[in-house]
C-alpha positions in Angstrom: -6.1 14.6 16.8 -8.5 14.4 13.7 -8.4 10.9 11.4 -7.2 11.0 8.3 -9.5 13.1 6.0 -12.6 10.8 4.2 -12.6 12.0 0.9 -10.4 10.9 -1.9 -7.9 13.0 -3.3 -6.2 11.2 -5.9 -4.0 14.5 -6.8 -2.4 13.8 -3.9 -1.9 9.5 -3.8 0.8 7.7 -5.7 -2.1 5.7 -7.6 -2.1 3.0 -4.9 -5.8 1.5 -6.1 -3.9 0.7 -9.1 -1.1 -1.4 -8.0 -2.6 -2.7 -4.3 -5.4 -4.5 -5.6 -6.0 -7.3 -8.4 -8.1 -7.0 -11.6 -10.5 -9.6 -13.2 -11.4 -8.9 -16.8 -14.9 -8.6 -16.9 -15.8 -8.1 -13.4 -15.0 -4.5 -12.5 -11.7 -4.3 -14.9 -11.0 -4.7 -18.4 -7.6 -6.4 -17.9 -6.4 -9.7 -15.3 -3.6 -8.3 -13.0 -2.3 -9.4 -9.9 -2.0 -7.6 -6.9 0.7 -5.3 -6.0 1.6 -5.1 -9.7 0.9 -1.6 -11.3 -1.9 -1.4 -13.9 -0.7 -1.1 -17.2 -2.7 1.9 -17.6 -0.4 4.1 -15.6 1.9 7.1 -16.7 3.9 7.1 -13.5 1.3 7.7 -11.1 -1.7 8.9 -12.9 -4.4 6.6 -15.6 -3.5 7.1 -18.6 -7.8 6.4 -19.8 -9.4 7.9 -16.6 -11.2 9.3 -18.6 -12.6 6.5 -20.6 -12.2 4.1 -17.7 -16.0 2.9 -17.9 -16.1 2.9 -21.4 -13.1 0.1 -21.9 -14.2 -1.7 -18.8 -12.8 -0.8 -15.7 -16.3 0.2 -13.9 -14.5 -0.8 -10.9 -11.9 1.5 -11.0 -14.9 4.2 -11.7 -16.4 3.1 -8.7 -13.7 2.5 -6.0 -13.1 4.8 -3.4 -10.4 4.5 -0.8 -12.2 7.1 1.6 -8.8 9.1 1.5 -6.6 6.3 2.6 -4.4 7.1 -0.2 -3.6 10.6 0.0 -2.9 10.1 3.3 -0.2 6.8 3.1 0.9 8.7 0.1 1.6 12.3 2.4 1.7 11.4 5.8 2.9 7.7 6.3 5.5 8.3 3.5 5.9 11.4 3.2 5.1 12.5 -0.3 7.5 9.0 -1.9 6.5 7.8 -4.7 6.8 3.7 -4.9 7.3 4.9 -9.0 10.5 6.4 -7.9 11.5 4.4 -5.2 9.9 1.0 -5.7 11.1 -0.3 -2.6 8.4 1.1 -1.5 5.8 -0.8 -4.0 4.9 -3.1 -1.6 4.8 -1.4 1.7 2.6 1.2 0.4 0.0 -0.9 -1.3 0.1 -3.2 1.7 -1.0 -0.2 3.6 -3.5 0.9 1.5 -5.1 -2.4 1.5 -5.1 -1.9 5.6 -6.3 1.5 5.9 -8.7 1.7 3.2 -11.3 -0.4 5.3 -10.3 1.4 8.6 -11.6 4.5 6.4 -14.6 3.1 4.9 -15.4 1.9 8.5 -15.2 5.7 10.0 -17.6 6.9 7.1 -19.9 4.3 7.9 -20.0 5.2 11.4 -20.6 8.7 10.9 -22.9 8.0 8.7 -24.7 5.9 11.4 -24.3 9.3 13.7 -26.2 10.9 11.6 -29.2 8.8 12.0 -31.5 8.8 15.1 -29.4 6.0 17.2 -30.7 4.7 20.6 -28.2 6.4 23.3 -26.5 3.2 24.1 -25.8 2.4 19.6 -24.7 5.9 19.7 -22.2 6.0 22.4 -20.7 2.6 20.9 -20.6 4.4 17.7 -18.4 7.7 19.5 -15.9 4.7 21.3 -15.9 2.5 18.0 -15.1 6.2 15.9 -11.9 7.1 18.6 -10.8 3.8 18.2 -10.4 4.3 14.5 -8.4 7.5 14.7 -5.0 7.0 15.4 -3.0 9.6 18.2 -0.8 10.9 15.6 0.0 9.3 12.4 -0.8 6.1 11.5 2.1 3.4 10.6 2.3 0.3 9.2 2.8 -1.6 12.7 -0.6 -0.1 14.1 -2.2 -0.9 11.2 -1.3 -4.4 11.6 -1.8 -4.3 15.3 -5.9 -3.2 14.8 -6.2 -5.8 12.0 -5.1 -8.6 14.2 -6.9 -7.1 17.3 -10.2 -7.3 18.3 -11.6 -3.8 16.7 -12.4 -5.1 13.4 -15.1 -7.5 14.7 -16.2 -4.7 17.2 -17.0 -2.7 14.3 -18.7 -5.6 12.6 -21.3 -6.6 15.1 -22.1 -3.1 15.7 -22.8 -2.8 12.0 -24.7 -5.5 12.3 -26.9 -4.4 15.5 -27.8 -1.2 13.9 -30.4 -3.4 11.7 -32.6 -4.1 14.7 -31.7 -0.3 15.7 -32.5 1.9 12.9 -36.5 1.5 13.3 -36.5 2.7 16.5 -37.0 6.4 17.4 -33.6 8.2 19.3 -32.6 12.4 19.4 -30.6 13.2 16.8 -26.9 13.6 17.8 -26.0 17.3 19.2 -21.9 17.4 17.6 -21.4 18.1 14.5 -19.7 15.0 12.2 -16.5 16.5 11.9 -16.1 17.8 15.7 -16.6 13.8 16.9 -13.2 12.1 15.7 -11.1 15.0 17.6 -12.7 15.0 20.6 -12.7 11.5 20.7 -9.3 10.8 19.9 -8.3 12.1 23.3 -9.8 9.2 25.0 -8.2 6.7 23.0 -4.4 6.5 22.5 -2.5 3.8 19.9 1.2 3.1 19.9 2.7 2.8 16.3 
């Protein structure tokens, strides 16, 4: 089973970014809010100034990306709900986003990484470290939770942090294509939700 996709389709979220996260004017957003309160902004679930976001200070918001994290709490861990029409679900759903959205920036990075010329042994950590990341299934809140409190997230951190002494090194470039590696890998790795 293939990880959630890593590309942002916002058509498809319940505007998460804009309610998980909080905003300090002048650094990134032209307003103070507090997390898991909506952003003023918002017509239901869409900005209201995308598109003069930059232009009345919310750079950040231009910048952010959630590396699909959103779409897929929005489609797949909830189904297509809204937390606008059910806001029950406010603070499950941004609580997820804030979860998956590094798991998803972590996978980009890594494949990334496997697109450089890695030493064998970087490479294979990268292919484990990439299955770990993709879930059997769908991810839920509970495995979230579970890999935040595990062990993975430092894993991924240190081998982050090894590629520096790696990256000047000459290795063969890898032979699978980027979006062949989180399938096949996610038969060697199995998560409980």
């Amino acid at each position: 089973m293939a990880g959630p996709e890593l590309v942002d389709d916002c058509s498809r979220c319940a505007a998460l970014c804009c309610g998980a996260y909080p905003f300090q004017s002048g650094i990134g957003a032209g307003i103070d809010k507090p997390a898991d309160v909506p952003c003023p902004h918002l017509s239901g679930t869409r900005c209201a100034i995308h598109a003069e976001r930059a232009e009345r200070g919310f750079d950040g918001c231009v910048a952010y990306t959630c590396h699909g994290a959103g779409q897929y709490i929005t489609q797949e861990m909830f189904g297509g709900a809204s937390w606008d029409e059910a806001p029950e679900l406010r603070e499950p759903m941004m609580a997820a986003l804030r979860d998956l959205q590094p798991v998803q920036e972590w996978r980009a990075l890594i494949d990334a990484a496997l697109a450089m010329p890695l030493p064998k042994d970087r490479r294979a950590e990268a292919v484990r470290l990439e299955a770990a990341l993709c879930p059997d299934g769908t991810w839920t809140e509970t495995a979230l939770r579970a890999l935040h409190r595990g062990g993975l997230p430092d894993e991924v951190r240190a081998f982050f942090r090894s590629l520096e002494a790696t990256t000047h090194r000459e290795a063969p470039p890898s032979p699978r294509p980027a979006a062949d590696r989180c399938s096949r890998a996610a038969g060697s790795h199995r998560r409980s939700g």
